[in-house]
C-alpha positions, 0 to 999 in steps of 0.5 A: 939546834941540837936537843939538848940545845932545845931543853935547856933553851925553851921557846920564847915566852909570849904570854900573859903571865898573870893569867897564867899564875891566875890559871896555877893557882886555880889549879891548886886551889882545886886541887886543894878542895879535893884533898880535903874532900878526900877525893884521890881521883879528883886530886888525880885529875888535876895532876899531869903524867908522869908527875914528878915528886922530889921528897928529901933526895928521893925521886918519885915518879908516877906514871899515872893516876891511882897511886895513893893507896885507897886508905890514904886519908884515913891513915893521914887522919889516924896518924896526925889528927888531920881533918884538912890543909889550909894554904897560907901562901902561894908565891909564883916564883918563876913564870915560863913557857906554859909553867909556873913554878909556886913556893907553896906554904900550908898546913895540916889542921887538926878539927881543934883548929890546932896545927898537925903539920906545916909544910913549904915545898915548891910546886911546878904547874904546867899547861898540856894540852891546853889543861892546867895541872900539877906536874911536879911537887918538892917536898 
């Protein structure tokens, strides 16, 4: 099988789906904590390198942890009033080797308890090195 062959047909998926969207979520859901904790290396240390995000039709890839400028949070605050994200839905939307991809619908909240922002993006979730974390985001 040559590699191209590899890449577009993977390994034979023999795992226990539902503890592996159990294991994503949880990754989101930790990754969710730490955003609103303002934490930018805690959000690093749940994604995986290089992390891919597609915003729009721009291909963003960062090769390692520190990209989010230290002001980040403030900025987001001063510019929309947001305070935290809450998450409304996280649907597995494909399940495979050491993946799960996520249709992920939230928002970002004002302190009124108003809404800043609703966002719905599809977030890929991958195990490497037998550690679950955010390898690629959609926006």
């Amino acid at each position: 099988m040559s590699n191209a062959d590899k890449l577009f047909q993977p390994d034979p998926d023999n795992a226990d789906h539902a503890a592996m969207i159990a294991a994503a979520i949880r990754c989101i859901d930790d990754f969710t904590d730490r955003f609103n904790a303002r934490d930018l290396a805690g959000m690093d240390a749940l994604l995986h390198f290089p992390h891919v995000i597609l915003s729009g039709e721009q291909l963003v890839i960062w090769d390692g942890p520190g990209q989010l400028p230290p002001s980040f949070f403030n900025d987001l605050a001063r510019t929309t009033g947001w305070t935290k994200s809450t998450y409304q839905r996280k649907e597995p939307v494909l399940v495979g080797p050491r993946k799960v991809h996520l249709l992920v619908e939230y928002s970002r909240d004002r302190a009124d308890g108003s809404i800043a922002s609703r966002h719905r993006n599809l977030w890929i979730v991958t195990s490497e090195n037998r550690r679950w974390g955010i390898k690629q985001r959609s926006y």
